[in-house]
N, C-alpha and C positions, 0 to 999 in steps of 0.2 A: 832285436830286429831293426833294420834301417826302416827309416820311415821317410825321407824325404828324398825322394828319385827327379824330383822336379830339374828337367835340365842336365841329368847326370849321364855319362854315357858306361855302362853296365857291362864286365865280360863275366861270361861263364864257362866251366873249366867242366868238365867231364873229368875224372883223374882215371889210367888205366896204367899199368904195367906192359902194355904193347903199343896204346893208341890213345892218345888225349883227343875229348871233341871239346873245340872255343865254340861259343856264339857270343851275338852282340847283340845290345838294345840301348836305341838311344829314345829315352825319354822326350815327349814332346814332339818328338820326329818318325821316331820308326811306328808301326801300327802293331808290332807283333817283334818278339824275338829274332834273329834270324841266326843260319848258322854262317859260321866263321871257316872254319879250318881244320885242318887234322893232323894231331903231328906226332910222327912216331917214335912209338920212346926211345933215345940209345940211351941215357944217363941226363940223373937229375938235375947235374950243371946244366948241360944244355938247354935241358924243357926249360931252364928258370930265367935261362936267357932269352930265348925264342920267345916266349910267354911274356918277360919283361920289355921285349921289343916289340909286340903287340900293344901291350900296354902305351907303349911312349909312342908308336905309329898311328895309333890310332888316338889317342887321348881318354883313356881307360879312366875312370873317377872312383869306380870298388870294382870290386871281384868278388863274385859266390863261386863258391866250391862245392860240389855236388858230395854227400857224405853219405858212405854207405854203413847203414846200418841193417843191422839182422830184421826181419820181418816181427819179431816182440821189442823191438825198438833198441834194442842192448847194442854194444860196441864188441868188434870182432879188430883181431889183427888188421887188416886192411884200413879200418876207421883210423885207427892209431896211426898210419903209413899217411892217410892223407892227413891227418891233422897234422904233423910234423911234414909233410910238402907243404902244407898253407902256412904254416912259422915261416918257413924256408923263402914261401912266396911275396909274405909281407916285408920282409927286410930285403929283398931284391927287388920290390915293386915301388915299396913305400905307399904302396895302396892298403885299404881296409879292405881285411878281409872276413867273407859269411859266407857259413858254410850251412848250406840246403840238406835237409834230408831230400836223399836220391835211392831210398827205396824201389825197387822194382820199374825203375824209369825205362832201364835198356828191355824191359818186357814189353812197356807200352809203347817207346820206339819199334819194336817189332809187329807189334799191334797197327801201330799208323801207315805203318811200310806197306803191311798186306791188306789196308784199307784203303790206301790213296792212290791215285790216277800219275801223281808226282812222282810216287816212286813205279808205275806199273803194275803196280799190287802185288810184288814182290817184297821179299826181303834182299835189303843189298847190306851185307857187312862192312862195306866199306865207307859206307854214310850212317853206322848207327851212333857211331860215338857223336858225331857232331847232332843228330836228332836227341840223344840223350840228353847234351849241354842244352841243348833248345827247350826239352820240357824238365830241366831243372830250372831256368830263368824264368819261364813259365809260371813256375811252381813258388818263386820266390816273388815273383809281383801278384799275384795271387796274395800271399803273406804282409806286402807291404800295400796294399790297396785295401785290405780290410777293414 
């Protein structure tokens, strides 16, 4: 686990087969996570580009990858899919990369959607992936503040 965030500025990747959510946090500055972006998938070259020119646009320091694993904690096909996107992403980023358990996040982003005034207390699918990135970064400073 990173441990030293002081000063760093943080993305987070949602990984989808239709729809990637980014957010950001910048240590020291920002108060909370926030979200980034939404980009839809055509192909892996692309995302690695887009993604890597986020990175350099913005001045990106690591990357967490939100990883999905089964509810008893085990790896399914998909986990194997992002783990090999975040190889893919560290030699086009040149960034470290960490990868979050992202267990059941896009349920609790569904959960905050039909709680908050932000979103009208609906659910909008079109803003879950980036609420997902937001409480995987969430989740990871969490991890590094302990």
């Amino acid at each position: 686990m990173y441990q030293n965030i002081n000063n760093k500025k943080i993305l987070s990747i949602d990984y989808g087969t239709k729809f990637i959510g980014l957010a950001t946090y910048h240590a020291s500055i920002d108060p909370f996570p926030i979200g980034f972006d939404r980009i839809k998938f055509s192909n892996e070259e692309s995302v690695l580009k887009l993604i890597n020119n986020v990175v350099i646009d913005e001045c990106i320091d690591l990357i967490v990858l939100g990883l999905p694993l089964l509810l008893d904690g085990t790896e399914s096909t998909m986990t194997a899919k992002v783990r090999a996107f975040g190889e893919k992403l560290k030699i086009a980023t040149s960034k470290s990369i960490f990868f979050q358990d992202e267990t059941l996040t896009t349920y609790e982003a569904k959960d905050r959607m039909q709680k908050s005034p932000e979103f009208n207390f609906k659910y909008d699918p079109s803003k879950i992936d980036v609420l997902s990135a937001i409480i995987i970064l969430e989740d990871f400073l969490k991890g590094v503040t302990k």
